[in-house]
C-alpha positions in Angstrom: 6.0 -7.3 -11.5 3.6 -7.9 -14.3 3.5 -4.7 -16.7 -0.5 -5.2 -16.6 -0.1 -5.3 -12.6 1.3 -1.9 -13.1 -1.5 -0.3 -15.2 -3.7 1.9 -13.5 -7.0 4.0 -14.6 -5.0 7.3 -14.2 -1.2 7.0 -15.5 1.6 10.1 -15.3 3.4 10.8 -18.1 6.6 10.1 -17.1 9.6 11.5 -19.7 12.5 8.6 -19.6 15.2 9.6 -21.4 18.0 6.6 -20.6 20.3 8.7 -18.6 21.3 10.8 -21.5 24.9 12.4 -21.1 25.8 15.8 -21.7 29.4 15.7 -21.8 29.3 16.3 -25.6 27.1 19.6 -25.2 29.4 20.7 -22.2 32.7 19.8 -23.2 32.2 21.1 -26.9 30.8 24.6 -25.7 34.0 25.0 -23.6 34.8 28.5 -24.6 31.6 29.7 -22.9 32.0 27.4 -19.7 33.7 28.6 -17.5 33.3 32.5 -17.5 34.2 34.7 -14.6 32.1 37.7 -13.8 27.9 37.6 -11.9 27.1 35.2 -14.4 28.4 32.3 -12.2 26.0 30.0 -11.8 28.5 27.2 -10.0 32.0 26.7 -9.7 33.8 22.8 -10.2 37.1 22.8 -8.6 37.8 26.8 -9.0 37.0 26.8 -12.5 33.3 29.2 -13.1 30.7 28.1 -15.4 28.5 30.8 -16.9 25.0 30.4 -16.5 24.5 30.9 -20.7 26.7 27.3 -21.2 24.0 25.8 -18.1 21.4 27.2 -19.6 22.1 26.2 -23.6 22.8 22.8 -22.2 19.2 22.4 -20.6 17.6 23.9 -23.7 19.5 21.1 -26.0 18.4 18.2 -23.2 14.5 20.2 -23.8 15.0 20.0 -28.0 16.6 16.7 -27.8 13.7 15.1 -25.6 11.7 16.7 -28.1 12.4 15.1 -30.7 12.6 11.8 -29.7 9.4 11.9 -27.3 6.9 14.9 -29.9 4.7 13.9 -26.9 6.7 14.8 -23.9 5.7 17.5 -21.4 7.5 19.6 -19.6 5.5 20.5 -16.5 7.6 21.8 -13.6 8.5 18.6 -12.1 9.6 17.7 -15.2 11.4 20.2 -16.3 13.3 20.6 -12.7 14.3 16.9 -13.5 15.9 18.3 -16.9 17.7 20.8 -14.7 19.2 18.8 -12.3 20.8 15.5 -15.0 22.3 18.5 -16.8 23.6 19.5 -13.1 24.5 15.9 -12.9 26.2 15.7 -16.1 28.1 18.5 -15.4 29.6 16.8 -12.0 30.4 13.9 -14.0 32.3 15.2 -16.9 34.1 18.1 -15.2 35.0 16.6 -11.9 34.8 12.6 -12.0 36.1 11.9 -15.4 39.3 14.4 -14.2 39.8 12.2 -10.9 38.7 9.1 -13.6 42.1 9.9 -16.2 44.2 10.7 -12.9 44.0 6.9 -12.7 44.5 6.0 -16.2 40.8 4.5 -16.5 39.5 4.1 -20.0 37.2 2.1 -22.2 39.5 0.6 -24.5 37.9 -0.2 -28.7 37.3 -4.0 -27.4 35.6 -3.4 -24.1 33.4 -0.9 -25.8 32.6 -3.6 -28.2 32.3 -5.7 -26.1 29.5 -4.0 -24.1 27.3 -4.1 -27.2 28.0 -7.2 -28.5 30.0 -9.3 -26.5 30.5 -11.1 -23.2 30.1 -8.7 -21.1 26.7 -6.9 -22.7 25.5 -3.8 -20.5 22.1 -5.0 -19.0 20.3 -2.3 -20.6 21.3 -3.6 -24.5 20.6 -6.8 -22.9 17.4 -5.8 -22.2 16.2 -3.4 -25.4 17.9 -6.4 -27.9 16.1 -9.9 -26.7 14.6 -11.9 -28.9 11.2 -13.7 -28.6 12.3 -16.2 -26.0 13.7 -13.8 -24.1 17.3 -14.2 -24.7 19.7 -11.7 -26.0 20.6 -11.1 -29.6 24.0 -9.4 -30.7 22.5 -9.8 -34.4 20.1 -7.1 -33.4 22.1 -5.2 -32.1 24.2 -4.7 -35.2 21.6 -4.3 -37.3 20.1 -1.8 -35.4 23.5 0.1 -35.4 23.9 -0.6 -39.2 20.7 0.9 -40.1 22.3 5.0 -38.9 25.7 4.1 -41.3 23.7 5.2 -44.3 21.2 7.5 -45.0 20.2 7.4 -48.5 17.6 5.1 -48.2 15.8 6.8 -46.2 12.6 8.4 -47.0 12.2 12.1 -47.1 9.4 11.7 -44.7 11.1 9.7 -41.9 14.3 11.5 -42.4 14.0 13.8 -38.9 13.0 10.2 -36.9 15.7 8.8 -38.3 18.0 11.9 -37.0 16.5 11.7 -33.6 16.8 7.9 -33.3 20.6 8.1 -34.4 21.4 10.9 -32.0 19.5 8.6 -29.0 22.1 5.8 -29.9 24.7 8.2 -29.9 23.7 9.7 -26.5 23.0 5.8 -25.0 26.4 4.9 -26.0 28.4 7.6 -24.4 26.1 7.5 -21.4 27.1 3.7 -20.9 30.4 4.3 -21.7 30.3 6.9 -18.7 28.1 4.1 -16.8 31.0 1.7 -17.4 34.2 4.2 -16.4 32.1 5.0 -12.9 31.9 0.9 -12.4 35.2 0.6 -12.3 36.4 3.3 -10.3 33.6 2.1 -7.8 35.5 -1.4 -8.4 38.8 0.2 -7.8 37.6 1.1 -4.4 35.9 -2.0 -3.1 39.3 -4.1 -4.1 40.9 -1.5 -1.6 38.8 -2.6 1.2 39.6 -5.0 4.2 38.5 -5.9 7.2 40.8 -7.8 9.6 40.1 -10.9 12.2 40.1 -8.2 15.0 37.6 -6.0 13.9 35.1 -8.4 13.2 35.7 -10.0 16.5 34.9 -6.3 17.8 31.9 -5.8 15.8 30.6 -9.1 17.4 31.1 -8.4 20.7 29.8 -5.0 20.6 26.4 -6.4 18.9 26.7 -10.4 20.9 27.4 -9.0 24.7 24.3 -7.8 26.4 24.0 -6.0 29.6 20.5 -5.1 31.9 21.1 -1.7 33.3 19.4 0.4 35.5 19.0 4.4 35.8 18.0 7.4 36.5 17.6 10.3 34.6 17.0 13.9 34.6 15.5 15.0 31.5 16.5 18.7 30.5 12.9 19.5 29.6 12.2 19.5 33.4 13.2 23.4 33.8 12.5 25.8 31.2 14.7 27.5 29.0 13.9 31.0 30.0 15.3 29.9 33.5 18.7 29.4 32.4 20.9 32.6 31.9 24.4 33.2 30.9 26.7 36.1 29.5 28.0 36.6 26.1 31.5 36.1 27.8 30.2 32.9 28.9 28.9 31.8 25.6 32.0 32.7 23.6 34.2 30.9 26.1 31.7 27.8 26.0 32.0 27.7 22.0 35.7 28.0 21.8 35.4 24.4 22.4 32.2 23.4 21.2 32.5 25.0 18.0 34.4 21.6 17.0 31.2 19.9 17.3 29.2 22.0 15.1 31.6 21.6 12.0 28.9 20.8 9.1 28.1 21.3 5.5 27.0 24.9 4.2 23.6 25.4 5.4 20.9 27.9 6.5 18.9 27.5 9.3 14.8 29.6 9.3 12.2 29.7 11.4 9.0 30.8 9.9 5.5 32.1 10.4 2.4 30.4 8.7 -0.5 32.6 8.0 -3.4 30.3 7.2 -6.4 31.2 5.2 -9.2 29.7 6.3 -12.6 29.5 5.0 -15.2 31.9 6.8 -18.3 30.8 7.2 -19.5 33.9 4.7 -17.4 31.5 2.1 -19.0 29.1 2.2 -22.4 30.6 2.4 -20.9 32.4 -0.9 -20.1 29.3 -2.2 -23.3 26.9 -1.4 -25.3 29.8 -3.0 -23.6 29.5 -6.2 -23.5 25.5 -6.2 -27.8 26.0 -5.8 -27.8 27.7 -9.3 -25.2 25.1 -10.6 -27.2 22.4 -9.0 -30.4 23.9 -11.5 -28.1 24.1 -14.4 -27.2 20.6 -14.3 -30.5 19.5 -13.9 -31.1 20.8 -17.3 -28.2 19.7 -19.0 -28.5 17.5 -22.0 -24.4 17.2 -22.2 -23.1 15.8 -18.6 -19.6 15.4 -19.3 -19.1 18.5 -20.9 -21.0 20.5 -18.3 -18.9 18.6 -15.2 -15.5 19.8 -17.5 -16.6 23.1 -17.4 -17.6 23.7 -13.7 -16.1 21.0 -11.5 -13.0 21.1 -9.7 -11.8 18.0 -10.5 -12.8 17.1 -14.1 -14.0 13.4 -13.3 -16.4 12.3 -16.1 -19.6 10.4 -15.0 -18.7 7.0 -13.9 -20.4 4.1 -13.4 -20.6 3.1 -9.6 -21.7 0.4 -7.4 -23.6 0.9 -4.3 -21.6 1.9 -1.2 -19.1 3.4 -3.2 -20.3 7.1 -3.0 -20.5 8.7 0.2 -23.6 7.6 2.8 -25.7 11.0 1.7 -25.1 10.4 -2.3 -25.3 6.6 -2.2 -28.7 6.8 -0.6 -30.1 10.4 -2.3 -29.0 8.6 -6.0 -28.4 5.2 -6.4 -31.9 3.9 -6.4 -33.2 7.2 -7.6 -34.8 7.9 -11.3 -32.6 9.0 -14.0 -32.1 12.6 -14.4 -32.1 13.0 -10.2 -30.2 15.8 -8.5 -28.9 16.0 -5.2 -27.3 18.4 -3.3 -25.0 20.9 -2.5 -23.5 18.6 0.6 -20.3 19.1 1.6 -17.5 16.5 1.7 -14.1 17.1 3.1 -13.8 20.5 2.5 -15.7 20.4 -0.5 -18.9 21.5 -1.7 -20.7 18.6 -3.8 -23.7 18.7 -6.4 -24.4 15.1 -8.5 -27.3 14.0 -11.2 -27.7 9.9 -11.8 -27.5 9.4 -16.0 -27.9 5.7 -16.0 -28.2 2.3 -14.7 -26.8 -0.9 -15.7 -25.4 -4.7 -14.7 -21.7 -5.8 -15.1 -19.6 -7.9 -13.0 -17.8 -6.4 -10.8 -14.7 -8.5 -11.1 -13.1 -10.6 -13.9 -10.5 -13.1 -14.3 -8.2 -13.1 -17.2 -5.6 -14.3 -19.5 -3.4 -12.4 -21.9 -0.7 -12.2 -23.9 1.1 -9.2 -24.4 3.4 -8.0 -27.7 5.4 -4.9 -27.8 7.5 -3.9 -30.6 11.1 -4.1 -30.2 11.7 -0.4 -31.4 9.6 3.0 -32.0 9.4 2.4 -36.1 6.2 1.9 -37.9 8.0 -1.7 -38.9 8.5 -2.6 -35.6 4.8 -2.2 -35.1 3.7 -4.1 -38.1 5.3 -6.8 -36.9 4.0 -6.3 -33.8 0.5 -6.4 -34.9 1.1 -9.5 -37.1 2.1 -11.9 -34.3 -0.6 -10.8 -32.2 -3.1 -11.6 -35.4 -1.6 -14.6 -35.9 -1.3 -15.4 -32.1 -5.0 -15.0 -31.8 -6.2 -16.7 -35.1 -4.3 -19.8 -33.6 -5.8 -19.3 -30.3 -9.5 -19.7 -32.0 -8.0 -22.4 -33.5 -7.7 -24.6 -30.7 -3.8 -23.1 -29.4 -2.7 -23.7 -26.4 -3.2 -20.4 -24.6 -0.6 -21.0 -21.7 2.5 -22.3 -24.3 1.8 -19.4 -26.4 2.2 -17.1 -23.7 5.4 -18.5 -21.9 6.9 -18.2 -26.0 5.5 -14.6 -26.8 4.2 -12.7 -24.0 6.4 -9.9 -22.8 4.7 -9.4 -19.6 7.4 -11.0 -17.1 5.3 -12.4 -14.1 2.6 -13.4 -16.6 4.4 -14.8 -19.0 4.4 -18.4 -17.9 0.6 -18.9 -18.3 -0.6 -15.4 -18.9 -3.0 -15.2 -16.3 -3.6 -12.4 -14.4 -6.1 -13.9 -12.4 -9.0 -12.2 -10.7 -9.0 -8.3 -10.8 -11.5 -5.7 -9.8 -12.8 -2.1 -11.9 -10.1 1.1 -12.5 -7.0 -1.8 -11.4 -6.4 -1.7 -15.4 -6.1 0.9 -17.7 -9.1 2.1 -19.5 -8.9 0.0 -22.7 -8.0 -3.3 -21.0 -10.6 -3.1 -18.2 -13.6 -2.1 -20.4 -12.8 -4.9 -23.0 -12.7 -7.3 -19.9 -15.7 -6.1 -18.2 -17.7 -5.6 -21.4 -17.1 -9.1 -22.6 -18.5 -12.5 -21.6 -17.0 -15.6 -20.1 -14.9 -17.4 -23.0 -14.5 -14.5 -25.1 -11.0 -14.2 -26.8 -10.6 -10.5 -27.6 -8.1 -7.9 -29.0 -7.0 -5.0 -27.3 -4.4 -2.0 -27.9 -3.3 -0.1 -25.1 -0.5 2.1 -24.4 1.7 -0.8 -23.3 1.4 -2.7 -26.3 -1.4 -5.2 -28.3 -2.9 -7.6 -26.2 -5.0 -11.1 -26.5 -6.8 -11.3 -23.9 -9.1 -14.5 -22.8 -12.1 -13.8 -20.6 -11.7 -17.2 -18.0 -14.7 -16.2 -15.7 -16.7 -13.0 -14.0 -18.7 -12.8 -11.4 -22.2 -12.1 -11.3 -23.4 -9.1 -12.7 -24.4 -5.9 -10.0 -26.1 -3.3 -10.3 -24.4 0.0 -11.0 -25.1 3.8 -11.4 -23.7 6.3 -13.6 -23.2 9.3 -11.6 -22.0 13.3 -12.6 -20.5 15.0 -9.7 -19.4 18.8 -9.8 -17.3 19.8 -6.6 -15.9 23.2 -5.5 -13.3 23.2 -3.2 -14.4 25.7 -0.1 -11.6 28.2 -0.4 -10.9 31.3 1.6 -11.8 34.8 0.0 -9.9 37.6 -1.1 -11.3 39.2 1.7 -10.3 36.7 3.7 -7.0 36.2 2.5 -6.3 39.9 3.1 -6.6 39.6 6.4 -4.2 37.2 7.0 -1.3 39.4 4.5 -2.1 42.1 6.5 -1.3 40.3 9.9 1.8 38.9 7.6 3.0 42.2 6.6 3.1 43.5 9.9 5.8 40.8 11.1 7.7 41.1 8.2 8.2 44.5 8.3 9.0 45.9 12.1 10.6 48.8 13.1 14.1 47.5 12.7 15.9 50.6 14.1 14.3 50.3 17.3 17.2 49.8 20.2 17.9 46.6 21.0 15.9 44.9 18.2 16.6 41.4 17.3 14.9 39.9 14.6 14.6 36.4 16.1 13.2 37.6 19.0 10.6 40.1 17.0 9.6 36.6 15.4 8.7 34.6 18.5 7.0 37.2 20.3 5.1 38.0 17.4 4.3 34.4 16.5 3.7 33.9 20.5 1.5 36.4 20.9 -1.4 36.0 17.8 -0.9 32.5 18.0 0.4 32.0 14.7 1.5 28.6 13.3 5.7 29.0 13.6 8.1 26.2 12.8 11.8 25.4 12.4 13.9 24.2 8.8 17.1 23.9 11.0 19.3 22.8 7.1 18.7 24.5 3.6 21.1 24.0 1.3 22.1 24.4 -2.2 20.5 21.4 -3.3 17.4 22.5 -1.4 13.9 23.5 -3.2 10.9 23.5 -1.1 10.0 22.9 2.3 8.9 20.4 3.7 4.7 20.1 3.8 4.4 23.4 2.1 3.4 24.9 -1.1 5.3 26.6 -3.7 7.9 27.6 -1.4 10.8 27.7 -4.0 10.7 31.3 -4.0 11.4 31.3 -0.1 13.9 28.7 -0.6 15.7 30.9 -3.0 15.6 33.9 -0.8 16.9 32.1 2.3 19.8 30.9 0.2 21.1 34.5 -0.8 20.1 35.6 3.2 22.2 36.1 6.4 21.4 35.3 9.5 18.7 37.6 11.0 17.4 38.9 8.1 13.3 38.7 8.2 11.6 37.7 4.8 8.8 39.7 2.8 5.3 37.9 3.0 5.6 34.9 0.3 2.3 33.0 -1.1 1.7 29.5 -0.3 -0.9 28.3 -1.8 -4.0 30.5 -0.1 -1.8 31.3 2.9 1.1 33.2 3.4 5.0 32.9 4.9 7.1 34.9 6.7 10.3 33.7 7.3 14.0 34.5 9.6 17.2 33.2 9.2 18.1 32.1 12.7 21.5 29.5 11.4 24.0 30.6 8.7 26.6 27.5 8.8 29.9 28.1 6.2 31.9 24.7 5.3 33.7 23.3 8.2 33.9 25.2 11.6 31.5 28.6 11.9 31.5 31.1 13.7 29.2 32.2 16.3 27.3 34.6 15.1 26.7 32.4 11.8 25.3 29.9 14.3 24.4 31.8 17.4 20.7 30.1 18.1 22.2 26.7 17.7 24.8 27.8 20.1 22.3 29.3 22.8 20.5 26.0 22.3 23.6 23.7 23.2 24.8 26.1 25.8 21.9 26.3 27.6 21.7 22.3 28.0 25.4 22.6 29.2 24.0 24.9 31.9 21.8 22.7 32.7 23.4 19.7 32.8 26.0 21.2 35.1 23.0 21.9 37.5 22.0 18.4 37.6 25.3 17.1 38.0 25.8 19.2 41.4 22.6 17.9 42.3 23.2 14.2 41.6 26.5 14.9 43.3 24.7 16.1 46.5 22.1 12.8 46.2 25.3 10.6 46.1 27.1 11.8 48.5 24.2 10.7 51.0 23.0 7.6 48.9 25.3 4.8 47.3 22.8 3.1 45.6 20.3 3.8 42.5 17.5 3.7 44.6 18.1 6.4 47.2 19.8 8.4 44.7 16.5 8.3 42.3 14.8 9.2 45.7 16.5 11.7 46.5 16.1 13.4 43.2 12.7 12.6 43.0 12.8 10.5 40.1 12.0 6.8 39.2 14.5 4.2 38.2 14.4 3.2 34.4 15.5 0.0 33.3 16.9 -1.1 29.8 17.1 -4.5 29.4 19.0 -7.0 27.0 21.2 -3.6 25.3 23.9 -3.8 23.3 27.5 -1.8 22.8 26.0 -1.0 19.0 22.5 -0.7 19.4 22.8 3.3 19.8 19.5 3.2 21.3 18.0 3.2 24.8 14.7 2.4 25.9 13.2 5.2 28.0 15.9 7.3 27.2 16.7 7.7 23.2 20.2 7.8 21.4 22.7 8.1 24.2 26.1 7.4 23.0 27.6 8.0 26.5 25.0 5.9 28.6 26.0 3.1 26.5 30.0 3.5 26.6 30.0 4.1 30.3 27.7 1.2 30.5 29.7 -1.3 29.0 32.8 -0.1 30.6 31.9 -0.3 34.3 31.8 -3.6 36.5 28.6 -4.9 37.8 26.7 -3.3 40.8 29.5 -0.2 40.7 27.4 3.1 40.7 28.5 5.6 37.6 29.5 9.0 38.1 26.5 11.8 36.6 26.7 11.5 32.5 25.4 14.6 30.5 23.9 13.1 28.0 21.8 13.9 24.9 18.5 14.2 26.5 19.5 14.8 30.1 22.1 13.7 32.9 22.3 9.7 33.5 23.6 8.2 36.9 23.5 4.0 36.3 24.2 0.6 37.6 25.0 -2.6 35.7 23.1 -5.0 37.1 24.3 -8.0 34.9 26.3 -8.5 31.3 25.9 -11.4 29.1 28.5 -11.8 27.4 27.8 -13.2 23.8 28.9 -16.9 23.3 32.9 -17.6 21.5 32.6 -18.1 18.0 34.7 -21.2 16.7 35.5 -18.9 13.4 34.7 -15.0 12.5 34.8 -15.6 8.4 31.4 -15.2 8.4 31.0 -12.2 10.1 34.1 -10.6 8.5 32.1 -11.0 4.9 28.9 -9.5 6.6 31.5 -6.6 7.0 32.5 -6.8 3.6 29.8 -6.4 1.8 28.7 -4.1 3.7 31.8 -1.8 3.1 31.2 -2.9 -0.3 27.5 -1.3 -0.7 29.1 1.7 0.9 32.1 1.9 -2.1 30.3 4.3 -4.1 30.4 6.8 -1.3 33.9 7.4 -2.5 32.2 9.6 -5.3 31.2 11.6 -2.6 34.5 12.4 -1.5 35.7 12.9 -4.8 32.6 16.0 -5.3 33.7 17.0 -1.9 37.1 17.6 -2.6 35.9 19.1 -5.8 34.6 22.5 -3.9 31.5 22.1 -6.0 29.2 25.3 -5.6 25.8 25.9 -7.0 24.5 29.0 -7.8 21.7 28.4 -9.6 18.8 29.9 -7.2 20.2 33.1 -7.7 19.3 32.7 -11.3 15.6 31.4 -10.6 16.6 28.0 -12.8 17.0 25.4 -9.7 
């Protein structure tokens, strides 16, 4: 993808820092690692690490970033990113590289070498150390390195650059060192894998024979819930056996209570009254941009528009209107909207373009000299009669450009800012200069269309929020659920949390699996508190009220899973749940039983259960999947071992109890040779070899602690 393609009007800072490892800051601080005592904040393979050694190593990631990046922000997202490679780092220098010198892997001198500079050159050396035609130079590469042997020639000035950009090479190395050590183990594991004549003559059948069944099924939704009953004797006996089934990661299961806040119409009256008086005051500004900073939402500046592109009401209230016209407070999805028309003007409203793109090879002010000197002299030749398409297959260093440099036609905000207002500001057969953030661009203006009207508009919008007023109203209602009379006989908390959500028709809704590597959930707002709190919960415990965003959560741990098998009462509503299907499904089997007994056939069976026949057609052993009836594992095995026109026995199934007939199997045709579809099998194993890390973490016992320290 061309870089340019990638430019937009509004770009995220995104801080990349190669995949930096921390094994140096870990490994060296190993007197402070592993602690015993509260300050736990995960354990690898037994051994404790303190929450002191996570933390120092996240600060020195922060400093490090720092220094290399002056720019960088650390907004939340971007901090919890920090967090979790020093997490990362962690997994990979105290539990893979053990399993790693268990197996006598190593980077020897010459391979390390040779990853730089040799035959085998990591992709990302490969990549940072090209030339101008694109290909790879190990001359760089060594004078880049030569440059940190020595640092007395260094000015006083560029002295703490020169620091950072020595301990970035230092960092890259050891990270693609790691990189490299990982590969082969990965290696190590795909070389272990087989797959024999047999099974791939298995896997074809199961995906080449095809059967058209027919059936009839019972769905366990038809009877409700509350019909089914059962005693705790029963239960306990049921999951003695079940419990097998239920054998999972550690996990929490919640159900939780959404209070929502909505806007009263007093709000918005409240809110309209005070975009009246804004409305006046922009009227009477004489500084647009500053005044729409100041009181808008969203700090848009004024922008030039076409027509059609505001809303209907805006579009035809400003467009054509004088300059200086205000319209007026409408509201637009939840928002309230004032606007004022600045100017008018003509521009195309798309351009077609060349360009050549040059980016310095490194962050130096050298590098950027240069940088600027080929583009000067690329563009003096270019007035001079150059041949725009050659000079752009040799220098440009936008890939899908590069051949001819064209980016071809292209429409307003698809560029960033720089690049799209020299383009639209220019004529047809203008060669121009432009600096962006990706680099220093010629550009060549081939064409534009014909110029359109446009209108700069200023827009202030308010989002209509809930009051305090309001919002109290809904706490209230949140406090009362959260806090019950819990000594009350017989109270169950999961109960108290139905009813109540039952009867005031409150939003409730089911995370069935937090887990340690959990942080929000799912389509909710700053919920990492609640996350945090269901981590260090049992089961039945009821939350306090949380915020989310204007609304509010209460929350009850309904699943506490451990590693492996769990106990009941860890998972006692999943239990109920799969019980009471049990139940169920033994009722329908008695009743199929009953139909049978009078009915050989799928027809008067279905009619004497008052159900339809469903048909699935063309299925396969391994498609998993059934038309009209979902993911039914045992509808499919029973299928495809029965004879044709034979009548099954009652299957209790997934989603309800199956009786079937085979009415035909197609078997798939005899394949001369299976090579083929033994090295489908391979590769796919293959994809699949890095899983083996997996195990290896798994076996590692790896826990993480850090929600109890607030620093997940």
């Amino acid at each position: 993808m061309a870089i340019i393609g990638s430019i937009r009007k509004r770009g995220t800072l995104i801080v990349v820092v190669v995949g930096l490892s921390l094994a140096a800051f870990i490994l060296g601080g190993a007197q402070n690692l592993f602690r015993a005592g509260n300050d736990t904040v995960g354990t690898f393979n037994g051994k404790k690490v303190s929450v002191m050694a996570y933390n120092d190593s996240v600060q020195t990631k922060k400093e490090f970033v720092a220094t290399i990046n002056p720019n960088a922000e650390f907004d939340e997202a971007t901090d919890d990113a920090l967090k979790n490679e020093v997490w990362d780092d962690m997994i990979r220098s105290l539990v893979f590289n053990k399993q790693f010198e268990k197996l006598g892997l190593n980077i020897s001198d010459a391979e390390f070498n040779d990853m730089f500079v040799g035959e085998t050159v990591d992709p990302q050396i490969r990549q940072q150390f090209s030339n101008e035609f694109g290909q790879f130079d190990p001359n760089r590469v060594n004078q880049y390195m030569q440059q940190f042997e020595d640092d007395s020639q260094v000015p006083d000035d560029k002295k703490q650059q020169w620091e950072a950009q020595k301990q970035y090479w230092g960092f890259l190395q050891e990270k693609l060192k790691k990189d490299r050590l990982q590969n082969k183990y990965v290696a190590m594991v795909t070389k272990g894998l087989y797959v024999t004549t047999k099974e791939s003559q298995s896997m074809y059948k199961a995906n080449s024979d095809r059967a058209n069944i027919r059936f009839v099924l019972k769905s366990y939704t038809t009877i409700a819930d509350s019909t089914v009953t059962f005693t705790e004797d029963e239960l306990v006996t049921f999951f003695k056996d079940y419990k097998f089934k239920m054998r999972s990661k550690k996990s929490k299961g919640i159900k939780y209570a959404v209070f929502l806040s909505v806007p009263t119409p007093g709000d918005s009256t409240v809110l309209r009254t005070e975009m009246i008086k804004l409305k006046d005051e922009l009227a009477a500004s004489d500084d647009d941009t500053i005044f729409v900073a100041q009181n808008s939402d969203e700090s848009v500046p004024p922008q030039f528009v076409k027509q059609g592109v505001l809303s209907p009401v805006l579009d035809s209230l400003l467009f054509n209107a004088p300059k200086g016209t205000t319209a007026g407070p409408i509201i637009e999805s939840g928002y309230y909207v004032i606007a004022k028309k600045l100017e008018e003007r003509f521009q195309p409203d798309s351009v077609n373009v060349r360009h050549i793109l040059i980016q310095p090879t490194e962050n130096s002010e050298a590098a950027v000299k240069i940088a600027m000197d080929r583009r000067d002299s690329i563009f003096k030749a270019l007035q001079n009669g150059g041949n725009f398409a050659e000079l752009a297959a040799k220098f440009s260093a936008d890939g899908s450009a590069k051949d001819t440099g064209n980016l071809g036609w292209f429409g307003k905000g698809q560029m960033v800012q720089e690049f799209s207002d020299s383009a639209f500001n220019g004529k047809k057969g203008d060669l121009k200069i432009v600096n962006s953030q990706f680099g220093f661009h010629v550009i060549y203006i081939i064409d534009q269309t014909q110029p359109v009207k446009e209108s700069q508009i200023a827009m202030v919008i308010r989002a209509i929020k809930p009051s305090e007023q309001t919002k109290q109203v809904q706490y209230n209602l949140a406090n009362e659920m959260a806090y019950p009379d819990k000594k009350a006989q017989g109270f169950d908390a999961v109960k108290h949390m139905d009813n109540f959500a039952k009867s005031h028709n409150i939003i409730y809704r089911e995370e069935p699996s937090l887990t340690d590597a959990s942080r929000n959930i799912l389509n909710m707002e700053d919920t990492k508190p609640v996350v945090k709190w269901v981590l260090g919960a049992k089961r039945g415990e009821i939350s306090d009220v949380f915020p989310s965003g204007d609304n509010y959560i209460v929350a009850v741990v309904v699943a506490d899973r451990p590693d492996g098998i769990p106990n009941l009462n860890d998972v006692r509503e999943d239990a109920i749940a799969a019980f009471r299907r049990h139940k169920k499904a033994e009722q329908f089997i008695t009743e199929f039983n009953s139909a049978m007994s009078s009915g050989k056939d799928i027809n008067s069976v279905a009619a004497a259960m008052k159900l339809n026949v469903l048909s699935g057609q063309d299925i396969s052993f391994g498609s998993y999947f059934v038309p009209g009836a979902g993911i039914e594992p045992e509808l499919l095995g029973t299928a495809f071992g029965m004879k044709v026109n034979q009548l099954s026995k009652p299957i209790e199934g997934n989603g309800g109890v199956f009786v079937l007939v085979v009415d035909q199997v197609n078997p798939g045709a005899v394949l001369p040779d299976y090579t083929g579809i033994k090295n489908d099998m391979m590769r796919n194993m293959s994809n699949r070899a890095g899983e083996a890390l997996n195990a290896v973490k798994e076996k590692a016992n790896i826990k993480d602690y850090r929600y109890k320290f607030d620093i997940f």
